[in-house]
C-alpha positions in Angstrom: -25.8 113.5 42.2 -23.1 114.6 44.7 -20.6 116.9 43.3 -16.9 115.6 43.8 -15.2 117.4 46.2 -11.0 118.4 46.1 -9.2 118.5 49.7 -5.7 119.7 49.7 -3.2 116.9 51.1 -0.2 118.2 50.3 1.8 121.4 50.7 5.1 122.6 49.3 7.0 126.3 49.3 10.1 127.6 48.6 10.0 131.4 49.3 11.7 134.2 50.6 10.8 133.1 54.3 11.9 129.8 53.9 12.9 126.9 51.9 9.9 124.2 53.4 6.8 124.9 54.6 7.7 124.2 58.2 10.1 127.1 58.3 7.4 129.1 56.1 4.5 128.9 58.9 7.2 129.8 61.9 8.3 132.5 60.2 4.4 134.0 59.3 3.0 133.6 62.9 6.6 134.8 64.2 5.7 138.2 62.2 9.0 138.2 60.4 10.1 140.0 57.4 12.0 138.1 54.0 12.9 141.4 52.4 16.2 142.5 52.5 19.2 143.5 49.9 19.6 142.1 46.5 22.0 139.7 45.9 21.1 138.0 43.3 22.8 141.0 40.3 24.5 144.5 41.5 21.7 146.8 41.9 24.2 150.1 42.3 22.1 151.3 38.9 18.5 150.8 40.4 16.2 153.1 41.9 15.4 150.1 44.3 18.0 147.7 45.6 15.7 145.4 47.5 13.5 142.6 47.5 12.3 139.1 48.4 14.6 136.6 47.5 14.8 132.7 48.1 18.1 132.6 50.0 20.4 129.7 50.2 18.4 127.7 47.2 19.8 124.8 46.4 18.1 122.2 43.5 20.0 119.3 44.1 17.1 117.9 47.0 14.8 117.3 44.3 16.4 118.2 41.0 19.3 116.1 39.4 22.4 118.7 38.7 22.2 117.7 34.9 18.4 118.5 34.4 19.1 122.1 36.8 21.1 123.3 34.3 19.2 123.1 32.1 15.8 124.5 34.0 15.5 128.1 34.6 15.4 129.5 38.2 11.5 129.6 38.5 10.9 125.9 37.0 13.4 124.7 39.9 11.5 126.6 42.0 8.4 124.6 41.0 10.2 121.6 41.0 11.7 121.4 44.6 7.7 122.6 46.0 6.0 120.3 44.2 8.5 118.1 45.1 7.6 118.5 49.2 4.0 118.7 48.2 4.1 115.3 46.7 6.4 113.9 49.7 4.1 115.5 52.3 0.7 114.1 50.8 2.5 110.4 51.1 1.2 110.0 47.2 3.0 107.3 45.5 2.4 107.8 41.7 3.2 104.6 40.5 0.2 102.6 42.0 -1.8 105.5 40.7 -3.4 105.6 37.4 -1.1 108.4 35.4 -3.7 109.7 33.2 -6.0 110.5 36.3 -3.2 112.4 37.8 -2.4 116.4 36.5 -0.5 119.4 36.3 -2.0 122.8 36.5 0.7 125.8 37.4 0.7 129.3 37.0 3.6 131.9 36.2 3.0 135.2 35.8 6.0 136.2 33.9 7.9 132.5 33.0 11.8 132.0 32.7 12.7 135.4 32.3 16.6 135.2 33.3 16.9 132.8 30.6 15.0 135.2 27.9 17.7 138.2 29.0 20.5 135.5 29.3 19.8 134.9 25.4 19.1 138.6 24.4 22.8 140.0 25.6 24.1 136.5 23.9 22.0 137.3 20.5 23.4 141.1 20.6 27.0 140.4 21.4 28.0 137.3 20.2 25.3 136.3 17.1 22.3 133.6 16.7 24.8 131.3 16.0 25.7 131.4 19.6 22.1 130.7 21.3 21.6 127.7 23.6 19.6 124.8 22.5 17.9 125.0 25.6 16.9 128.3 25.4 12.8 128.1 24.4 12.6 125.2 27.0 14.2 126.7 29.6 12.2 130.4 28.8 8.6 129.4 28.3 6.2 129.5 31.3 4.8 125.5 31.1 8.1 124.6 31.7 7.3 124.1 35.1 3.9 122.2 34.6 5.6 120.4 31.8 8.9 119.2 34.3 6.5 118.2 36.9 4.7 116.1 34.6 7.8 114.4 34.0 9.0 114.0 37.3 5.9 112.3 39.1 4.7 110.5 35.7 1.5 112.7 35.7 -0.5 111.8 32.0 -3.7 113.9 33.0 -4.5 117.4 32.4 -1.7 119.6 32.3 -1.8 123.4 31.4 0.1 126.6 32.5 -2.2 129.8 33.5 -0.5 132.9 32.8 -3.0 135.8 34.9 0.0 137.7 35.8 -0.6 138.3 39.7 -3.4 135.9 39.9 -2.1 133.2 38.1 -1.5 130.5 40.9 -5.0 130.9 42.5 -6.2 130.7 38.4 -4.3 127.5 38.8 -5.9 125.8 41.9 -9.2 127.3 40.6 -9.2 125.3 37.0 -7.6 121.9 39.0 -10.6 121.8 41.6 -12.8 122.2 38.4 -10.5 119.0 36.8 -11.5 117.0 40.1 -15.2 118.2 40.2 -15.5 117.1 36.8 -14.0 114.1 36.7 -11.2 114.5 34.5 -8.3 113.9 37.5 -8.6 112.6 41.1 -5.2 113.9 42.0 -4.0 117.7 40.8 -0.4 119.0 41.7 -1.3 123.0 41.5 0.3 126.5 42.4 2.6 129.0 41.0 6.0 130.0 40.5 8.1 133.0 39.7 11.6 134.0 39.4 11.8 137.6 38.0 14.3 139.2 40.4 16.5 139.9 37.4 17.9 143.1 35.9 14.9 143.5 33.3 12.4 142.4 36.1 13.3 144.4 38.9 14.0 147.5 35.9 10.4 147.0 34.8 8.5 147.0 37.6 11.0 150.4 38.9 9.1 151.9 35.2 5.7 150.9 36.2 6.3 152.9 39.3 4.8 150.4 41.0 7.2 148.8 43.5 8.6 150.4 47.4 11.6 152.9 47.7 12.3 152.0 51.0 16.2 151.0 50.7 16.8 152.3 53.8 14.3 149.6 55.5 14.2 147.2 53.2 11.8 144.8 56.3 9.8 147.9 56.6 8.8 148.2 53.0 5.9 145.9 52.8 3.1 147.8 54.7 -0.2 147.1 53.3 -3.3 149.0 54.6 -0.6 150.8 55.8 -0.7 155.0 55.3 2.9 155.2 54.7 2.9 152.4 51.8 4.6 153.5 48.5 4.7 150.5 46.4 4.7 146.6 46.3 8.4 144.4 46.7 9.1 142.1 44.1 9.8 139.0 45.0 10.5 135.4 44.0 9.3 131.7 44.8 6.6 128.7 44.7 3.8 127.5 46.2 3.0 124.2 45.4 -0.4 122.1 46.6 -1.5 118.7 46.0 -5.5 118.5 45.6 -7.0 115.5 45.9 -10.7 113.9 45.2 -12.1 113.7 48.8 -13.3 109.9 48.5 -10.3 109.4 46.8 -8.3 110.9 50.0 -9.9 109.0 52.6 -9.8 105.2 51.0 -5.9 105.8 51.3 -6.2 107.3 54.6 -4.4 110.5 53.8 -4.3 113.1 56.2 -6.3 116.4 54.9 -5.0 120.1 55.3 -8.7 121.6 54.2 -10.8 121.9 51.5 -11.2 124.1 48.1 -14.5 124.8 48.1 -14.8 127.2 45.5 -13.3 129.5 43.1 -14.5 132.7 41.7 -13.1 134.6 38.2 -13.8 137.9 37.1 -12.3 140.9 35.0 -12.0 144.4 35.9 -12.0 145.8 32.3 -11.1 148.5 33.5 -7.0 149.4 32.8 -4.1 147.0 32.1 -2.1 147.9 35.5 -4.6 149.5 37.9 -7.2 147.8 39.8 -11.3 149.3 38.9 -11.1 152.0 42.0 -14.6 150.8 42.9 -13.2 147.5 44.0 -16.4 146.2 41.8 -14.8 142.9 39.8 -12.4 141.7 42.6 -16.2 142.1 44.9 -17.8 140.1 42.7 -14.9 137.9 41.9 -15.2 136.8 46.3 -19.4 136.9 45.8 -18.5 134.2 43.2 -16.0 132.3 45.1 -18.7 132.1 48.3 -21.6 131.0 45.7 -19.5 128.3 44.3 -19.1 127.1 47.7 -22.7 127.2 48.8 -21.9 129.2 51.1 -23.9 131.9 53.2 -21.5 135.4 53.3 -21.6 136.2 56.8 -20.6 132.9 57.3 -16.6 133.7 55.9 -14.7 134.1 59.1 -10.9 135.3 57.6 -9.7 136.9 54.3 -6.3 136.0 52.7 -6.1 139.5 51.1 -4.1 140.1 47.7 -2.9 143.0 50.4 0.1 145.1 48.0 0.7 147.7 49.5 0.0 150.2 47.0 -1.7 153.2 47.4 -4.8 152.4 44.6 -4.8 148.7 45.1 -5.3 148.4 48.9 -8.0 150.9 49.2 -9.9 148.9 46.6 -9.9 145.4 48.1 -10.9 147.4 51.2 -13.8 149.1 49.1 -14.9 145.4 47.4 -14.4 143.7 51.2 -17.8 146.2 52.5 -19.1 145.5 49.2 -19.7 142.4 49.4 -20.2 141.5 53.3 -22.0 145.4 54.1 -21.8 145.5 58.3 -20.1 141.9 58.4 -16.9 143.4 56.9 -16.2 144.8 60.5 -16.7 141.3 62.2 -13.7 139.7 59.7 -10.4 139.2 59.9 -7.9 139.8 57.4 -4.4 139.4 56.9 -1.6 139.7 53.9 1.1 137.6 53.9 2.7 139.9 51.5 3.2 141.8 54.3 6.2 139.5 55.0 7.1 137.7 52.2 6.5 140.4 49.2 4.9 140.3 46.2 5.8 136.7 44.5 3.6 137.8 41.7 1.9 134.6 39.6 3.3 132.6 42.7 1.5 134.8 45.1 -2.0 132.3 45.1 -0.2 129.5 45.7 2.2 130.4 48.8 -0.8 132.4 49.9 -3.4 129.2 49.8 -0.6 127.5 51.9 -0.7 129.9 54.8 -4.8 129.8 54.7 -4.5 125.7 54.9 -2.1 125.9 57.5 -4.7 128.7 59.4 -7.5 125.9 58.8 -5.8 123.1 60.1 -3.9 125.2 63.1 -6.4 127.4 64.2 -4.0 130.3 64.1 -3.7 133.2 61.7 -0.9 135.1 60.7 -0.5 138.9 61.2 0.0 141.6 59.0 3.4 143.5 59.4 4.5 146.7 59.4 1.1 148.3 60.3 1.9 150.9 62.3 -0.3 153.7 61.0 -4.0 152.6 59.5 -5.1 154.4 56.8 -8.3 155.0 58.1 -8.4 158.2 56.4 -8.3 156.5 53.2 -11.3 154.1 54.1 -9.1 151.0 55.1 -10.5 150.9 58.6 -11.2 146.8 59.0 -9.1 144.7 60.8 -6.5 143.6 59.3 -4.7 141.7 62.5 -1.8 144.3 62.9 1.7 142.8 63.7 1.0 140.0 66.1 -0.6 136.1 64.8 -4.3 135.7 66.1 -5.2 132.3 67.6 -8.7 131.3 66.9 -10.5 128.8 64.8 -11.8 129.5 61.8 -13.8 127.2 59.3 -14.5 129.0 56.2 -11.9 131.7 54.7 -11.0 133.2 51.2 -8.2 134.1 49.5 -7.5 137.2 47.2 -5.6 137.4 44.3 -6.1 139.9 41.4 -3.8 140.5 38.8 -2.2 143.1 35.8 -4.6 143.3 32.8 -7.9 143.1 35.7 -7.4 139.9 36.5 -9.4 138.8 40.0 -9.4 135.4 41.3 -11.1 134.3 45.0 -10.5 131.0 46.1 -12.8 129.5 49.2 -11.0 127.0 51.5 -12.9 125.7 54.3 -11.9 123.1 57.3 -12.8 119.6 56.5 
């Protein structure tokens, strides 16, 4: 029997390099940098006053003003990508069955200016005082859930919560609803808004993110040696799969293909990746096996790419694991280099950019590497600064997450 196949049809972003996916692809191939200043809270108490924000949002193209207000800033996030995923695929939901038609998002972290929102009203004004919209506007399927409503969408529908992996989690589980026959359409990604006080405070405990205030573009260097930590950052990435069959009878036009998905844990430490690289290695093994695919035959890696000192070294280390003297022949790229760290958004925006590379034949750069930390082991290339043009057919994309979470997703040109 031949096994169903999912093609991606539609694409949707909002991020800190743009608010549509047009702007989003000039921006990665123009090797530009989203990071700048907060200005979303005063940050004159933080260690680090900088990150990637969505500038110039506005909810109103897809969201009515009455239903914003009461959605927290990641579910309109969701909401406006999924909203130019849908638009761009040319789908029209209601000569489509609804209960073959899903949901599957990912959020790392959920509506977490609405959660501090109703702490400070709890502790200064009482319980009495708390929204009714409070739990609906905090949990993390609120932007699965919204969706659903929006398009009419009765089929599967669940939230995947993998912290940085989340979103490739998501398009992972929504090829497996097409394969199996449960949906032939799947609206899938991530979002994430935690550029908030208690967000950007929490990540500044971890030790985790970049102290470079006084560059905040220069700040997101992965495979870099002067990296010192990861920008937070905040967006969607929003993709429509779709059955393949199901895709050509309606003569839609096809971005590429999910081929595969791999999942593994580290088990290993709650915040640091295994420093052998050996669960996100397996984790890409998978992806390519799922595929049926040969490993020398991968031409391009999205990498997961921080730029963190333990976390880049390791994807390098699982990279050579896995493809031995073919690791030298790939190319590999991280859009976080430009965009930041969009945490359990990061999959989707990041599967966007590797559909984009399939259909375009271009890939994008990776910014800011100046000095290759060779010393350290990351000696591959990583297509420093400037976009690459060349055709490539079969690529994967890296996403590993707190708690040893490791995702690889295999898109291929159809």
């Amino acid at each position: 029997m031949t096994r169903r196949r999912a093609v991606i049809t539609g694409l949707g972003t909002v991020n800190p390099l743009g608010l549509n996916v047009p702007t989003y692809w000039r921006a990665l191939l123009a090797g530009q940098s989203g990071i700048a200043p907060i200005t979303l809270f005063d940050t004159a108490a933080f260690k680090v006053k900088f990150g990637g924000e969505v500038k110039k949002f506005d909810p109103a193209v897809a969201v009515d003003p009455r239903d914003a207000r009461r959605s927290d800033r990641f579910t309109l996030f969701a909401i406006v990508a999924a909203a130019e995923a849908v638009r761009d695929s040319g789908l029209d939901f209601a000569k489509e069955d609804a209960f073959r038609c899903g949901c599957v998002l990912g959020s790392g972290i959920g509506g977490l200016s609405e959660l501090e929102d109703g702490a400070k009203t709890l502790a200064e004004r009482g319980p009495g005082r708390l929204g009714p919209f409070l739990i609906p506007k905090m949990i993390a399927n609120a932007a699965s859930g919204n969706i659903s409503i929006k398009f009419g969408l009765r089929g599967p529908n669940t939230t995947v919560a993998t912290a940085c992996s989340s979103a490739a989690h998501a398009i992972g589980d929504s090829l497996a609803a097409i394969r199996s026959g449960q949906a032939d359409v799947m609206v899938t990604g991530g979002s994430e808004a935690a550029i908030t006080p208690l967000g950007l405070g929490g990540f500044i405990a971890c030790r985790a993110l970049s102290e470079r205030n006084d560059a905040p573009e220069l700040a997101s260097r992965p495979f870099d040696k002067d990296r010192d930590g990861f920008v937070l950052s905040e967006g969607a990435g929003v993709l429509v799969l779709e059955e393949y069959e199901h895709a050509k009878a309606r003569g839609a036009s096809i971005y590429a293909e999910v081929c595969g998905s791999g999942n593994t844990a580290d088990a290993y430490h709650i915040t640091a990746p295994h420093e052998d690289g050996s669960g996100a290695a397996e984790a890409m093994r998978a992806a390519a096996r799922d595929a049926g695919w040969n490993l020398p035959d991968v031409q391009y890696i999205n990498a997961h790419g921080t730029s963190t000192g333990l976390g880049d070294v390791a994807e390098t280390k699982a990279v050579k694991a896995v493809f031995g003297d073919h690791a030298k022949k790939l190319m590999i790229s991280s859009t976080k280099s430009m965009v930041g760290h969009l945490l359990g958004a990061s999959g989707g925006v990041e599967a966007i950019a590797c559909a984009l590379s399939l259909r375009y034949g271009v890939l994008h750069p990776t910014i800011n590497l100046r000095n290759q930390d060779v010393e350290a082991g990351c000696d591959l290339d990583y297509i420093p600064n400037t976009a690459r043009e060349v055709r490539v057919r079969k690529v994967l994309s890296n996403s590993f997450g707190f708690g040893g979470h490791n995702c690889s997703l295999a898109l291929g040109a159809v």
